[in-house]
C-alpha positions in Angstrom: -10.6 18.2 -12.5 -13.3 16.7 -12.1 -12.1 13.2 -11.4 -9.6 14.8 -9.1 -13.0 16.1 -7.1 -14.5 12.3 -6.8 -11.3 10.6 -5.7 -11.0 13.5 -2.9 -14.3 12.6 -1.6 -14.4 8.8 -2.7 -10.8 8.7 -1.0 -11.9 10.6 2.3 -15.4 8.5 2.9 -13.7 5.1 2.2 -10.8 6.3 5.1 -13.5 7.6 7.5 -15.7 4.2 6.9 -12.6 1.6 7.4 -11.1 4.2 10.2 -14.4 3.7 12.3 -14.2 -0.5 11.5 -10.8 -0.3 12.8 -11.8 2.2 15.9 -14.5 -0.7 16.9 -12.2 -3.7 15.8 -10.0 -5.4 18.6 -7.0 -4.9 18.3 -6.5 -1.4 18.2 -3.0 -1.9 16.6 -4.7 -2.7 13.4 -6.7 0.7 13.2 -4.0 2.9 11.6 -4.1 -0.3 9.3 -7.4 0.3 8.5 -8.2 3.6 8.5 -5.9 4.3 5.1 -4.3 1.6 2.4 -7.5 -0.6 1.8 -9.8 2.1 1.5 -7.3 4.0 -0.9 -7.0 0.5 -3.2 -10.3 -0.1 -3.2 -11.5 3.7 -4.3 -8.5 3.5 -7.0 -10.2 0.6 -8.2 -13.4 1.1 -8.6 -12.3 4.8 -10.2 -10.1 2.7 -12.5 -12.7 0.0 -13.5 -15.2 2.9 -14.1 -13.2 4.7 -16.2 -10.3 2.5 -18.0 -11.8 -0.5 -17.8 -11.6 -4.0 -15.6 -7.7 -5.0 -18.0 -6.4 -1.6 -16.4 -7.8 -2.1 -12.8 -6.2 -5.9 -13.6 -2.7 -3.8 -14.1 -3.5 -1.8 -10.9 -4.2 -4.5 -8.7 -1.3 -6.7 -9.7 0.8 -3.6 -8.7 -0.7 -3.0 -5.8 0.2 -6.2 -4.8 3.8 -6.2 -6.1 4.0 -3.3 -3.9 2.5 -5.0 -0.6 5.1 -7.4 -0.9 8.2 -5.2 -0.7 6.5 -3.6 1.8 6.3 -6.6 3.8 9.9 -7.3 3.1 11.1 -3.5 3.8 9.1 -3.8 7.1 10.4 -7.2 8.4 14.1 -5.2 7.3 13.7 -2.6 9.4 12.3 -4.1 12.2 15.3 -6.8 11.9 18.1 -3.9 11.9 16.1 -1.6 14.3 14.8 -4.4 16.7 17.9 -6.9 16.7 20.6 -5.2 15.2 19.7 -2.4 17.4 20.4 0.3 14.1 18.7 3.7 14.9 15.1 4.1 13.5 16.2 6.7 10.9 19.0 5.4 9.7 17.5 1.7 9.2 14.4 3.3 7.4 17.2 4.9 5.0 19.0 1.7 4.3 16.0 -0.5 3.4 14.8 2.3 1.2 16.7 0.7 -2.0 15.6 -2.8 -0.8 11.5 -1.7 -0.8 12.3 -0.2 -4.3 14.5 -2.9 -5.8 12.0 -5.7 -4.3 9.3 -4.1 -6.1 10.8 -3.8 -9.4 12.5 -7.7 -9.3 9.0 -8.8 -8.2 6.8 -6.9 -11.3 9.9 -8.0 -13.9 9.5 -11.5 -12.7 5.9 -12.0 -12.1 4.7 -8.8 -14.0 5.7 -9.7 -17.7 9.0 -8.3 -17.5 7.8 -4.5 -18.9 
C-alpha cells in the first residue's frame, strides 16, 4: 500500500513539474506531451531502480521503448487513414488498435530476446 502511496504522489509532482515546462515551453502543442508520459517513465523508474534493482528498470525501459515505437507507428496510422484516407476518427482509432498491439509484441520478440 504503501508503494501505491509514493507513486500517487511521485506520479502527480513529476506531471505538475513537466506540465508547467510544457505551459512555458513554445510550442504549446507539445504541452499535453509534457505534462504526462515522461514524467510517468521517469517516476516508474526511479520506483523500479529503488526497489527491484537497475536489471529490472533495464527490462522497464527497453519496454517502454518498444512501446513508444508502436505508438509512433499506430499514430502515423491513424493520421494516414483519418487525414488522407479521410476514415472517421473513431473508426481509424479502432482499426490501428491490433497494429499498436501487434507492433509492440513483433518489436520485443525481435529486439527483446524473444520471451
Amino acid at each position: 500500500m504503501t508503494e501505491y502511496i509514493i507513486r500517487f504522489l511521485a506520479g502527480g509532482i513529476a506531471v505538475s513539474l513537466f506540465s508547467v515546462m510544457g505551459d512555458v515551453l513554445r510550442p504549446k502543442s507539445f504541452a499535453g506531451l509534457w505534462g504526462a508520459a515522461p514524467s510517468i517513465a521517469l517516476v516508474t523508474l526511479a520506483l523500479t531502480i529503488s526497489a527491484k534493482g537497475v536489471d529490472e528498470a533495464t527490462m522497464e525501459a527497453r519496454s517502454m521503448m518498444f512501446g513508444s515505437v508502436a505508438l509512433f507507428i499506430y499514430s502515423a496510422g491513424v493520421c494516414h487513414l483519418a487525414g488522407r484516407r479521410r476514415v472517421p476518427a473513431l473508426l481509424a482509432t479502432v482499426l490501428m488498435l491490433p497494429i499498436w498491439l501487434g507492433s509492440a509484441f513483433a518489436l520485443k520478440w525481435l529486439l527483446g530476446g524473444g520471451a
